[in-house]
C-alpha positions, 0 to 999 in steps of 0.5 A: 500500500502507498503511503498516502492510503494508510494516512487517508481515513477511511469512507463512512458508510451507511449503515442501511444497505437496502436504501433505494437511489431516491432514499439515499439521495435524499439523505444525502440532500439533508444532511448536506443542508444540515451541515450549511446550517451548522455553518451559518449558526457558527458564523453568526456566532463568530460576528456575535463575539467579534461584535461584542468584542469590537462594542466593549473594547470601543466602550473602554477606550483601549481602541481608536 
């Protein structure tokens, strides 16, 4: 085996093999909107944080 085969991590399955090509589709349709979900909930934390941050550090003095 070459090298870059023992670093790879191994591909998830499904655990249901007797999914039709619709079923699996649509699985995979959700868990991909599921997953931009996440990442908009985490930006909009991130600009929470960096927002207050800016507000607190402005309000202190320690900037501009």
């Amino acid at each position: 085996m070459a090298r870059d085969d023992l670093d790879r991590m191994p591909r998830a399955e499904l655990g249901h093999a007797e999914w039709t090509p619709e079923e699996r589709a649509e699985f995979l349709r959700r868990r991909r909107a599921r997953n931009w979900l996440i990442l908009a909930a985490l930006a909009a934390f991130c600009v929470m944080i960096y927002g207050i941050a800016i507000v607190k550090l402005h309000e202190y003095g320690q900037m501009w």
